[in-house]
N, CA, C and O atoms as a DFTB+ gen file, in Angstrom:
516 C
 N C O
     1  1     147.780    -141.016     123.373
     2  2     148.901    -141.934     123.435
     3  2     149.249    -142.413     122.035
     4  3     148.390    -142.830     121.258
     5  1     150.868    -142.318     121.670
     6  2     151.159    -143.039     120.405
     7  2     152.118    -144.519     120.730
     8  3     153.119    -144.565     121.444
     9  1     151.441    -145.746     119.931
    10  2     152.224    -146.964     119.732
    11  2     152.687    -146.545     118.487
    12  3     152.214    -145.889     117.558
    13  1     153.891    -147.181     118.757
    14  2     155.191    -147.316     117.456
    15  2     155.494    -148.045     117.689
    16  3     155.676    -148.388     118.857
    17  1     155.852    -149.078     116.131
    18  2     156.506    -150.336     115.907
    19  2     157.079    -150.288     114.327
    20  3     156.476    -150.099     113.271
    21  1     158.509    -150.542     114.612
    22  2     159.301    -150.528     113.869
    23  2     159.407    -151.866     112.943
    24  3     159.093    -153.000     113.306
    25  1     159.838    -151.546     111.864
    26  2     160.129    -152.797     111.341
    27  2     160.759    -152.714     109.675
    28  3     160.486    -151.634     109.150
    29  1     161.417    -153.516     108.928
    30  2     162.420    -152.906     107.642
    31  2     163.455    -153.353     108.073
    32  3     164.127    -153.589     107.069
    33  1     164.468    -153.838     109.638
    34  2     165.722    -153.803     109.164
    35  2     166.307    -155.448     108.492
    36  3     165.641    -156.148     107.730
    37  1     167.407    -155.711     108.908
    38  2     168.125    -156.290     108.156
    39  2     169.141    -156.450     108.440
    40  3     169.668    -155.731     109.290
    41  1     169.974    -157.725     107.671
    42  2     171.399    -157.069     107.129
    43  2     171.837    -157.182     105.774
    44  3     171.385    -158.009     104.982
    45  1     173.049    -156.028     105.422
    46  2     173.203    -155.165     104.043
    47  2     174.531    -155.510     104.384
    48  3     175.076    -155.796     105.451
    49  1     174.947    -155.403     103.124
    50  2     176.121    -155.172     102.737
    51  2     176.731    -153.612     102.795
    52  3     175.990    -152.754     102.317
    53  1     177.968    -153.186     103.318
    54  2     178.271    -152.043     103.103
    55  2     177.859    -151.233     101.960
    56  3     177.441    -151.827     100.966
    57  1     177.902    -150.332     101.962
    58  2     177.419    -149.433     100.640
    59  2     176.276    -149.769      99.997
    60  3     176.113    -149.640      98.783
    61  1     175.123    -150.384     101.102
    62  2     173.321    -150.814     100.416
    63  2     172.618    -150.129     101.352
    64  3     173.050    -149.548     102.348
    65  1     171.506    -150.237     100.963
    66  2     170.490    -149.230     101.534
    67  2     169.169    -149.713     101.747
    68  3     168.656    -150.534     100.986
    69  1     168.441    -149.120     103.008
    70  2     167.406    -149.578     103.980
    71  2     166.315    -148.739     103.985
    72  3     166.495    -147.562     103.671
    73  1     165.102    -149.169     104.314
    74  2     164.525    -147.936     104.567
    75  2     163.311    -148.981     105.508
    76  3     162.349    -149.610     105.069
    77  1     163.779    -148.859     106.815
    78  2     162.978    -149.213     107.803
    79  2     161.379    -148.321     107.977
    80  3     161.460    -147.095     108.062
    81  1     160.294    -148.825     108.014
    82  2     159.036    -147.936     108.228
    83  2     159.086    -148.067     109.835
    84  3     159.717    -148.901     110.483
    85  1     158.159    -146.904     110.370
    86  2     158.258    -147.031     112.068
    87  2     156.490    -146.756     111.503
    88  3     156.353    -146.156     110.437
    89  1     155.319    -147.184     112.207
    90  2     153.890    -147.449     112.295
    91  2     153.647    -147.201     113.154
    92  3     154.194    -147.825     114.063
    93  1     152.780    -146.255     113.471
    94  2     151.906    -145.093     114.715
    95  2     150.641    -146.061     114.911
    96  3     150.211    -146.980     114.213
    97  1     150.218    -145.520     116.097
    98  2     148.720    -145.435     116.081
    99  2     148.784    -144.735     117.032
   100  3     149.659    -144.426     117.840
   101  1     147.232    -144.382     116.783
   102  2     146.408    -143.263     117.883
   103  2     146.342    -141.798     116.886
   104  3     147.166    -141.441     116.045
   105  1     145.465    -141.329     117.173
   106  2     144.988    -140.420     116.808
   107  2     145.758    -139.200     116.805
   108  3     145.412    -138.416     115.922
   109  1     146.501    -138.901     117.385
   110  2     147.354    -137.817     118.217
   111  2     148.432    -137.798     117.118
   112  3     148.932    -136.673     117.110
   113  1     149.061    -138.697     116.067
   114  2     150.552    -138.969     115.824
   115  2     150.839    -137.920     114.764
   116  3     152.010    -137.799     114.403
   117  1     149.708    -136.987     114.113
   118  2     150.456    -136.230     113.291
   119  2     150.989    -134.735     114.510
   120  3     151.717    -133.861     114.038
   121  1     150.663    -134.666     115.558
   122  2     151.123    -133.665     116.236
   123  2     152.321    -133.705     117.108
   124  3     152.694    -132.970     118.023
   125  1     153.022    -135.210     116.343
   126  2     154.154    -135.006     117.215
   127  2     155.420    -135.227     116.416
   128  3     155.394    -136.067     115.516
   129  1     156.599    -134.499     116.684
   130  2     157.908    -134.826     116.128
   131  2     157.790    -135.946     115.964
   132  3     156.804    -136.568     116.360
   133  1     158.890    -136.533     115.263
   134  2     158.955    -138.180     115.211
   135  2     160.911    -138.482     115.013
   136  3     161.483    -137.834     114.137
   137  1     161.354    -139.015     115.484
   138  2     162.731    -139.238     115.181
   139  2     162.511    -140.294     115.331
   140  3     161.511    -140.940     115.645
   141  1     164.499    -140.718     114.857
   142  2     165.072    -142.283     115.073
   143  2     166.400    -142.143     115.381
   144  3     167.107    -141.232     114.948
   145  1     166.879    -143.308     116.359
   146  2     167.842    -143.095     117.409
   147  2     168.271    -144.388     116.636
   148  3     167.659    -145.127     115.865
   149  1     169.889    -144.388     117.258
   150  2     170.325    -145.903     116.745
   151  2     170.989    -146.184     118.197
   152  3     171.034    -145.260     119.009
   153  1     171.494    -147.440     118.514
   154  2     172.057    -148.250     119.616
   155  2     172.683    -149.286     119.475
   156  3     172.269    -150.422     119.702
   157  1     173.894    -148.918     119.026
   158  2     175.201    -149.526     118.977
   159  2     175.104    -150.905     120.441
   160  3     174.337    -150.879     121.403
   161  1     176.336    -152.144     120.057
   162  2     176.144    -153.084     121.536
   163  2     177.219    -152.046     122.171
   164  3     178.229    -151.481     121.753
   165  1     176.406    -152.083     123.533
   166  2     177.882    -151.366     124.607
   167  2     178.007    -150.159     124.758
   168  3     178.749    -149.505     125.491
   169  1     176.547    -149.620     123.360
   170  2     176.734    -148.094     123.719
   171  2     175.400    -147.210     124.013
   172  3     174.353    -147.830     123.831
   173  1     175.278    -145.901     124.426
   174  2     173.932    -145.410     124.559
   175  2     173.416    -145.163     123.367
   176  3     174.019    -145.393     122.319
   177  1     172.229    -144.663     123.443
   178  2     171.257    -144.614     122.318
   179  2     171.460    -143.131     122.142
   180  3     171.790    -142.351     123.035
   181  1     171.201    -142.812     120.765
   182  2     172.066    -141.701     120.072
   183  2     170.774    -141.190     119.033
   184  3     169.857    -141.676     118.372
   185  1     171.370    -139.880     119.375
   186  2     170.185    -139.513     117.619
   187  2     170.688    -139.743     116.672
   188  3     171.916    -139.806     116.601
   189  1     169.794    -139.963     115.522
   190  2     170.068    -140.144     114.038
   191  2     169.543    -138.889     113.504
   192  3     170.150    -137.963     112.966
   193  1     167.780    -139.093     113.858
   194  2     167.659    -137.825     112.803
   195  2     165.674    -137.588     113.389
   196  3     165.041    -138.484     113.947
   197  1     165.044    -136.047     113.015
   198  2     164.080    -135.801     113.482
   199  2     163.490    -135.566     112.317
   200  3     164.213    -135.611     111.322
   201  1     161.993    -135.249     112.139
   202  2     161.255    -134.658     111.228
   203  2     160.051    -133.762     112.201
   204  3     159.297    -134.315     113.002
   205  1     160.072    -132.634     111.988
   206  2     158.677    -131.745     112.469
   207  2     157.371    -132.500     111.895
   208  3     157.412    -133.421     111.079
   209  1     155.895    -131.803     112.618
   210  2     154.660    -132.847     112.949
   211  2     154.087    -132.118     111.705
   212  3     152.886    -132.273     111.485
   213  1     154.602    -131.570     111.117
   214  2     154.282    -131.226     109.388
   215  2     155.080    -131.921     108.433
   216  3     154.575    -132.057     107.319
   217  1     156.034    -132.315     108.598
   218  2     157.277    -133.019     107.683
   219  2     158.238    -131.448     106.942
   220  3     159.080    -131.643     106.065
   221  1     158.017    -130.380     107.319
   222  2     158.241    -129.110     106.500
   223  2     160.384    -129.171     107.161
   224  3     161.117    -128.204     106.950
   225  1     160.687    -129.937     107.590
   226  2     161.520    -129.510     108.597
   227  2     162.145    -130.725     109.050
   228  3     161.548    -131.616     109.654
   229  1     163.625    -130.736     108.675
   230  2     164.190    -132.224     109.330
   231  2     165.618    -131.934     110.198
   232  3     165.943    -130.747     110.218
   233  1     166.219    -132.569     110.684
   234  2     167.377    -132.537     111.212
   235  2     168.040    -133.669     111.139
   236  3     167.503    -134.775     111.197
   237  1     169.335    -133.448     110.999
   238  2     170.346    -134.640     111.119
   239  2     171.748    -134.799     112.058
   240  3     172.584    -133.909     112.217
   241  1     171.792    -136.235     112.673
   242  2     173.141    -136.300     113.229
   243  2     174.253    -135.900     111.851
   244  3     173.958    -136.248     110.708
   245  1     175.621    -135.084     112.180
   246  2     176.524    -135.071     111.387
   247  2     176.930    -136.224     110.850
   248  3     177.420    -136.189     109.721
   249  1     176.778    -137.766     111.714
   250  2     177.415    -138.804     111.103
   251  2     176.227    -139.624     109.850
   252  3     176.308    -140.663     109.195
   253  1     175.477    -138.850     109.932
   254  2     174.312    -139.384     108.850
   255  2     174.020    -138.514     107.919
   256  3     173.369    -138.913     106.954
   257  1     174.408    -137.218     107.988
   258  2     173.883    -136.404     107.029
   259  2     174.234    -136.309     105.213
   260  3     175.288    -136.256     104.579
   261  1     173.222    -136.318     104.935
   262  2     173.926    -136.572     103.231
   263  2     173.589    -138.074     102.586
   264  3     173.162    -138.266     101.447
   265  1     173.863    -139.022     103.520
   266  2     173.595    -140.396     103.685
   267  2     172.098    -141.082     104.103
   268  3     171.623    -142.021     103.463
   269  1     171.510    -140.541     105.132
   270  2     170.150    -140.637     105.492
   271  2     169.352    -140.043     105.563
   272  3     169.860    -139.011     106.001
   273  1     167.773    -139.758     105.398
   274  2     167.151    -138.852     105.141
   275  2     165.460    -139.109     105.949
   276  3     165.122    -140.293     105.978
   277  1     164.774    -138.422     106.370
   278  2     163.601    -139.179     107.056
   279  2     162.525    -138.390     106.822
   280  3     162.789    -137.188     106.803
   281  1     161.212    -138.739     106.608
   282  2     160.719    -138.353     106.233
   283  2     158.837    -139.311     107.065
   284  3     158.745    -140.461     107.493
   285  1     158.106    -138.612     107.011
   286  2     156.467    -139.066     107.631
   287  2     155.178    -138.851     106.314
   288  3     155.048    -138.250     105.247
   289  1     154.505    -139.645     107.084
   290  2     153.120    -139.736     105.988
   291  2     151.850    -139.529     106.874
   292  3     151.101    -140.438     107.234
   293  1     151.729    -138.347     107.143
   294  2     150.306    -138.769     108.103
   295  2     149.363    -138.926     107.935
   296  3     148.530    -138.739     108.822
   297  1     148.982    -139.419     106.507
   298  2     147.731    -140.026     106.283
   299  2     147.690    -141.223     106.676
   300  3     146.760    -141.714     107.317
   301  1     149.241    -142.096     106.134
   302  2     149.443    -143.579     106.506
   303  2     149.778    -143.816     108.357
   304  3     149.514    -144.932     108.804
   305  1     150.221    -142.979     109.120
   306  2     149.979    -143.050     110.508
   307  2     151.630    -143.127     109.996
   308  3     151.958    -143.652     111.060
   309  1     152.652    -143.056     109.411
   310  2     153.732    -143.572     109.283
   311  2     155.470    -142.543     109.190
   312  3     155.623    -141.376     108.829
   313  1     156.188    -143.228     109.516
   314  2     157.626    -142.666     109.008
   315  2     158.535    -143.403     108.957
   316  3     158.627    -144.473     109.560
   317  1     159.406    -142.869     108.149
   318  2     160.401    -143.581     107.413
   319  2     161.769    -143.005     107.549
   320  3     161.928    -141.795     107.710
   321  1     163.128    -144.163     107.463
   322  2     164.133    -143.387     107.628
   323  2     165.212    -144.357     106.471
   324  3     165.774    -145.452     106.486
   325  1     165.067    -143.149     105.495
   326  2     166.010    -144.042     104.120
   327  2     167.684    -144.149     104.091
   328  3     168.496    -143.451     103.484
   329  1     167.775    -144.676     104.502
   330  2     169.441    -145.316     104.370
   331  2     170.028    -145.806     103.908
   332  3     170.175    -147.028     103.916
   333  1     171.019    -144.385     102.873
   334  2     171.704    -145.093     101.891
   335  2     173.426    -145.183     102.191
   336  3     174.004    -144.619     103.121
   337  1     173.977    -145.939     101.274
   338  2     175.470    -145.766     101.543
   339  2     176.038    -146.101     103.051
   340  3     176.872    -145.455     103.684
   341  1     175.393    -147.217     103.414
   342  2     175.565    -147.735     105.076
   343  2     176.792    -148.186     105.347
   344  3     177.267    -148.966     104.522
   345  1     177.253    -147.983     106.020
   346  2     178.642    -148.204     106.885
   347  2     178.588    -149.499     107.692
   348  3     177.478    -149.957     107.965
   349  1     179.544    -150.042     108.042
   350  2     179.686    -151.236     109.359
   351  2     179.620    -150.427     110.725
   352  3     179.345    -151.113     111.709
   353  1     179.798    -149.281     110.898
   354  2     179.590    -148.139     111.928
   355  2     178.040    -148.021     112.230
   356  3     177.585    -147.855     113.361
   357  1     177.102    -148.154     110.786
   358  2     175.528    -147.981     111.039
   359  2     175.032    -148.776     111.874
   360  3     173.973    -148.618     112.482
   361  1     176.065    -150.030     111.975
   362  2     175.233    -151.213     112.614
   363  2     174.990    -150.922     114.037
   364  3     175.854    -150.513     114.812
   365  1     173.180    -151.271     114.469
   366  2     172.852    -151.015     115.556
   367  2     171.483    -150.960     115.409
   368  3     171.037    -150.564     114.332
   369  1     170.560    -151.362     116.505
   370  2     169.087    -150.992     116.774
   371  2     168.447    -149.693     116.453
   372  3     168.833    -148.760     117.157
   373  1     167.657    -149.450     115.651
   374  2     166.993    -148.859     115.790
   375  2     165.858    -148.260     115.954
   376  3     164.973    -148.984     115.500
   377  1     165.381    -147.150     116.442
   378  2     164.118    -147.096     117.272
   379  2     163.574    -145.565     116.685
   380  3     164.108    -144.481     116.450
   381  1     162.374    -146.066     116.605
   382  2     161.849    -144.487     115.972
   383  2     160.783    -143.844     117.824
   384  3     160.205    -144.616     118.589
   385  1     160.873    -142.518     117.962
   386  2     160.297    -142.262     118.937
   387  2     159.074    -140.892     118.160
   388  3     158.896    -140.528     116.998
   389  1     158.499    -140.500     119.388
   390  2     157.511    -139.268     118.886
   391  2     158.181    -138.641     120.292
   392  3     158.584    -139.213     121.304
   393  1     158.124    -137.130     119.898
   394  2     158.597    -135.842     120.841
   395  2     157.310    -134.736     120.558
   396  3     156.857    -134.392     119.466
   397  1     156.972    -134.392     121.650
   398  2     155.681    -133.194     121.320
   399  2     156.460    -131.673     121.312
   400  3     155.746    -130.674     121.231
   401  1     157.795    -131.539     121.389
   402  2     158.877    -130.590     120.475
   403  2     158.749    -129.419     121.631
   404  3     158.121    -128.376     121.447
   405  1     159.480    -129.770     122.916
   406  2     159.045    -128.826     124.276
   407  2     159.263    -127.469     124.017
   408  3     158.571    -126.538     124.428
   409  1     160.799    -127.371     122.934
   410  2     161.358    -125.805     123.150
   411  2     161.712    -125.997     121.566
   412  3     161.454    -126.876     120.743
   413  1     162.539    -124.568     121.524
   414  2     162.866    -124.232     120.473
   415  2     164.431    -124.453     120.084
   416  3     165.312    -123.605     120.220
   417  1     164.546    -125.398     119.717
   418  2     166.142    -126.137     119.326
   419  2     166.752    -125.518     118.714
   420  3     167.932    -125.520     119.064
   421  1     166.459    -124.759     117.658
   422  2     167.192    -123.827     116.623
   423  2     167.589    -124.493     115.790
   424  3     166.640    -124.988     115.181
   425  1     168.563    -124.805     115.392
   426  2     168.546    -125.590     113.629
   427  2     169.469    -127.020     114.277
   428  3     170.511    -127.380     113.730
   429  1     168.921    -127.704     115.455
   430  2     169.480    -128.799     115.607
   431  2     168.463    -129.900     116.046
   432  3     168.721    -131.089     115.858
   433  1     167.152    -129.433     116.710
   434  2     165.756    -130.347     117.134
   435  2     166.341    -130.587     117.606
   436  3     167.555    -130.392     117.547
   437  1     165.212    -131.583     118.877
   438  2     165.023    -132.107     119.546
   439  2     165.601    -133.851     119.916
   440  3     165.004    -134.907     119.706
   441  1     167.017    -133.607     120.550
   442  2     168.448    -134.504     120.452
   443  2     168.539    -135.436     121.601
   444  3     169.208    -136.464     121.503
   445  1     167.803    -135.083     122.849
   446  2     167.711    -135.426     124.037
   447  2     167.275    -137.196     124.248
   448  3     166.115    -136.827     124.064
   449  1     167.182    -138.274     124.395
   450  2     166.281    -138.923     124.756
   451  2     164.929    -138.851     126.027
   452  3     163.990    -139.626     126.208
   453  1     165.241    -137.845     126.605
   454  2     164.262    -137.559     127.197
   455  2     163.451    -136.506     127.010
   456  3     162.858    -135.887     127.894
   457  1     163.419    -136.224     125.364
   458  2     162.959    -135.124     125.126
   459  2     161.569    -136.072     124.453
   460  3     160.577    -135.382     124.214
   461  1     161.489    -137.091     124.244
   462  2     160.865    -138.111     123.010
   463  2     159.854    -138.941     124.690
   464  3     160.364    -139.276     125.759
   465  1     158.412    -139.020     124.281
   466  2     157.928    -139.438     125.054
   467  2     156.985    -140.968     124.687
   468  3     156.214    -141.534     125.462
   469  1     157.294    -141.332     123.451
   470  2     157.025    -142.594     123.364
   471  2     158.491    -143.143     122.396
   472  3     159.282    -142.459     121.746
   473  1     158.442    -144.794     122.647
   474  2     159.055    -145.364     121.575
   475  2     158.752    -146.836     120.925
   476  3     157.979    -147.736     121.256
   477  1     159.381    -146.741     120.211
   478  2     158.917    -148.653     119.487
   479  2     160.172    -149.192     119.989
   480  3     161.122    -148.585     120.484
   481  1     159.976    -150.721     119.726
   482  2     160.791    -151.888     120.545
   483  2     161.672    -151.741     119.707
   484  3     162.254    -152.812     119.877
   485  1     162.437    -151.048     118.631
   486  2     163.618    -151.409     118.030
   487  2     162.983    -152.424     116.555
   488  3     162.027    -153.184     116.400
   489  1     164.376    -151.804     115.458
   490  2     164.518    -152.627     114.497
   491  2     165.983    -153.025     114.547
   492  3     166.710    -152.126     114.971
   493  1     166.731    -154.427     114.136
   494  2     168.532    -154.572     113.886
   495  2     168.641    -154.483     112.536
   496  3     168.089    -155.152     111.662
   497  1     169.287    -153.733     112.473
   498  2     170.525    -153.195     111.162
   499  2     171.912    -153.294     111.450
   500  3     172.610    -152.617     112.205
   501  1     172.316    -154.697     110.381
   502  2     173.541    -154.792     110.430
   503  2     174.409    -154.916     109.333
   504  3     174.296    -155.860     108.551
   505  1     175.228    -154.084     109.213
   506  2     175.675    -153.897     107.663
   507  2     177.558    -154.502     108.001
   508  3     178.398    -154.286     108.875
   509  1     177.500    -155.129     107.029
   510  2     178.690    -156.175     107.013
   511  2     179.670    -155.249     105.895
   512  3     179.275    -154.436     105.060
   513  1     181.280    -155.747     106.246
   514  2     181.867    -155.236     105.447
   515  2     182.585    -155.932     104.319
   516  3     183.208    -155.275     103.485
């Protein structure tokens, strides 16, 4: 079993930058994908972006790409999702999950929320304009 708990957000000013840590435990956490979803008020929860249980390998939503970048430490039990150049659009919860990576996505990972079998309670990021 992996606990995740998020924590880093904030609020920024448009065009500043974040870098929320998400914190594992359990033994298990370098063998699993790890993403982060965001959740707009009023709307569903959405991918942002994945990293493979090596870090060799990432994926991104189109509306983040170029802009955010994510990345894991599995010595520190940890991952990170750096966010630069934030929008008033970024604003929203976010939640880092672990996915044990069922199939083979092809160059888009694992997008599903029910593909991700743990998550943390959320961080708020709210970037003002």
């Amino acid at each position: 079993q992996v606990q995740l708990v998020e924590s880093g957000g904030g609020l920024v000013q448009a065009g500043g930058s974040l870098r929320p840590p998400c914190a594992a435990s359990g033994r298990t956490f370098s063998s699993y994908g790890m993403g982060w979803f965001g959740q707009a008020p009023g709307k569903e929860r959405e991918f942002v972006a994945v990293v493979t249980w090596s870090g060799t390998s990432t994926y991104y939503a189109d509306s983040v790409k170029g802009r955010f970048t994510i990345s894991r430490d599995n010595a520190k039990n940890a991952v990170y999702l750096q966010m630069n150049s934030l929008k008033p659009k970024d604003t929203a919860v976010y939640y880092c999950a672990a996915t044990k990576w069922y199939n083979d996505y092809g160059d888009l990972g694992p997008r599903n929320i029910y593909e991700y079998d743990y998550w943390g309670q959320g961080t708020q990021v709210t970037v003002s304009s």
